[in-house]
C-alpha positions, 0 to 999 in steps of 0.5 A, a space after each residue: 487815899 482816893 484821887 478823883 478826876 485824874 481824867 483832868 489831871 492834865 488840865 490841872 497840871 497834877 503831878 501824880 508822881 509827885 502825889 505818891 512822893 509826898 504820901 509815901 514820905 508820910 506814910 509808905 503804907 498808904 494804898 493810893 487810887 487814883 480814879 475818875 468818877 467819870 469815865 470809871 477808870 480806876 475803880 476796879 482796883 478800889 472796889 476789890 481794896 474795900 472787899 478785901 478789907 470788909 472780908 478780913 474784918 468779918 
């Protein structure tokens, strides 16, 4: 699950922590990335996630 702008969590009043409760009551396999399109932050973990998965599947 990808959450974008996490860099504006704060203004939002996100709770992230909250966030991850929900999804893991739902489904605990769920991988997460939080990110911001912005700054760039968190997108090293995403992109190397989707490489992994493209090279299992090929």
């Amino acid at each position: 699950m990808l959450i974008n702008k996490i860099d504006a969590a704060e203004v939002f009043d996100f709770d992230f922590a909250r966030c991850e409760r929900n999804v893991r009551a739902l489904n605990r396999e769920m991988p997460l990335f939080p990110v911001s399109a912005r700054t760039g932050e968190g997108f090293e973990p995403l992109t190397a996630w989707l490489k992994e998965r493209f090279h299992e599947s090929h």
